[in-house]
C-alpha positions as CSV (number, residue, x, y, z in Angstrom):
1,X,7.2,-6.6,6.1
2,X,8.7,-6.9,2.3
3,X,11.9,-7.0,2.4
4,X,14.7,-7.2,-0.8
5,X,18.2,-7.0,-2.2
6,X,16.9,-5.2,-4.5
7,X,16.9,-1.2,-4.7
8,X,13.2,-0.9,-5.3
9,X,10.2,-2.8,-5.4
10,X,8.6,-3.1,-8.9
11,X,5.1,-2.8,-8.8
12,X,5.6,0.0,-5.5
13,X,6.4,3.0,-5.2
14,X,8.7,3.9,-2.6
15,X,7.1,6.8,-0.8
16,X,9.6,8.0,2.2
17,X,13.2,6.4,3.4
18,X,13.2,6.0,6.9
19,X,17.0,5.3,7.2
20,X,19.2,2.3,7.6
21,X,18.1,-0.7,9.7
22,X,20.3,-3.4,11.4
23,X,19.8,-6.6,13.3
24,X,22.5,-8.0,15.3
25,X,23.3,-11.2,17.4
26,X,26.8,-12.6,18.1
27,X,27.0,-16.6,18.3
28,X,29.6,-18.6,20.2
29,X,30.2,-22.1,18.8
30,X,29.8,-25.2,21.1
31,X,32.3,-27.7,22.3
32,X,30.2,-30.3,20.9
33,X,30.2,-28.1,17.3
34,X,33.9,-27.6,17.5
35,X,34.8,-31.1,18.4
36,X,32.3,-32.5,15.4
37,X,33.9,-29.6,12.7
38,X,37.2,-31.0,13.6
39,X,36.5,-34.4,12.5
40,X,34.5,-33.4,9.7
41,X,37.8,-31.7,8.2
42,X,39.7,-34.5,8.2
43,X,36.7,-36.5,6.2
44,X,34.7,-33.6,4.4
45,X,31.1,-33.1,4.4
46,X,29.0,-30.6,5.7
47,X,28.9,-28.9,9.0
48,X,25.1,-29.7,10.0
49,X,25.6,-28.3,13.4
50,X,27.1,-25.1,12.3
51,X,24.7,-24.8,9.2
52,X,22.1,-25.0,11.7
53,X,23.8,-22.4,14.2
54,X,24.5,-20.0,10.9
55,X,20.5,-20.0,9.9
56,X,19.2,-19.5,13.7
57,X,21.3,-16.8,13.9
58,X,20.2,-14.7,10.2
59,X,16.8,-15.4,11.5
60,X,17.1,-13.9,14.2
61,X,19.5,-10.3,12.8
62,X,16.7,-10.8,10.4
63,X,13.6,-10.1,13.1
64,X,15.7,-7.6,15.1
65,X,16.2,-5.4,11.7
66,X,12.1,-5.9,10.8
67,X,11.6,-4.8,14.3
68,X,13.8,-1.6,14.3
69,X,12.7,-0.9,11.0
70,X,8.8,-1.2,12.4
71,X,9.8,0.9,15.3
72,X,10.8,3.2,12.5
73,X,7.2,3.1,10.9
74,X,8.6,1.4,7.5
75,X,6.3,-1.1,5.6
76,X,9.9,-2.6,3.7
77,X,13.5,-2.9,3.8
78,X,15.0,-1.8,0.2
79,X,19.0,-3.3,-0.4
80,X,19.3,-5.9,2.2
81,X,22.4,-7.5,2.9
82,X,24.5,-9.9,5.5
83,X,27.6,-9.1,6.7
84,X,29.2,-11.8,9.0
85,X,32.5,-11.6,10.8
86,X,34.4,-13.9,13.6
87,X,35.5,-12.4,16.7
88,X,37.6,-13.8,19.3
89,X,38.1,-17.4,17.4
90,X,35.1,-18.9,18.7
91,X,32.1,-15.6,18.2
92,X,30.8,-14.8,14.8
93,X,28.7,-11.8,14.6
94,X,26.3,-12.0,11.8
95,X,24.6,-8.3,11.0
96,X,21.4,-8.2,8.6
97,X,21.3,-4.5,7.4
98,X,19.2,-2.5,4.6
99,X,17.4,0.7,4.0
100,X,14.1,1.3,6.2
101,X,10.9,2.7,3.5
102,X,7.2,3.1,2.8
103,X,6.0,1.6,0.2
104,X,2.6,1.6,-1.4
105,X,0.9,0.2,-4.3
């Protein structure tokens, strides 16, 4: 599956669009994250256990858009974006959307 932010693919042609394509998956921090993030902003630094938590979860809205976008028969996803949002203090949603297509060349 190709997949960009971009609006086309140079080199392709874009053949039939197949619709818009979203993965989801909602993430509840840990105590063990929370507790770490609160001593981390009193000191600075990175968040290593939330950076982690963060990537698992665009890998994974990542797969669940290929896979609807699959179901969809579409070869690529055209203007993908992120779109990431807290719910309920402790939940973040993270969404990977874009534009389903065929493609050849």
């Amino acid at each position: 599956m190709l997949i960009t932010t971009a609006n086309d693919f140079p080199g392709h042609q874009i053949t039939e669009v197949l619709g818009e394509v979203f993965g989801l998956t909602i993430r509840s921090r840990n105590l063990g994250s929370q507790i770490g993030a609160g001593l981390k902003s009193i000191v600075g630094g990175e968040l290593k256990g939330m950076t982690k938590n963060l990537a698992e979860s665009r890998n994974i809205a990542m797969s669940r858009m290929v896979e609807e976008a699959e179901a969809k028969g579409g070869n690529a996803i055209v203007a993908m974006r992120f779109d990431t949002s807290d719910m309920g203090g402790n939940w973040t949603e993270i969404c990977a959307y874009g534009t389903a297509v065929k493609i050849t060349g």
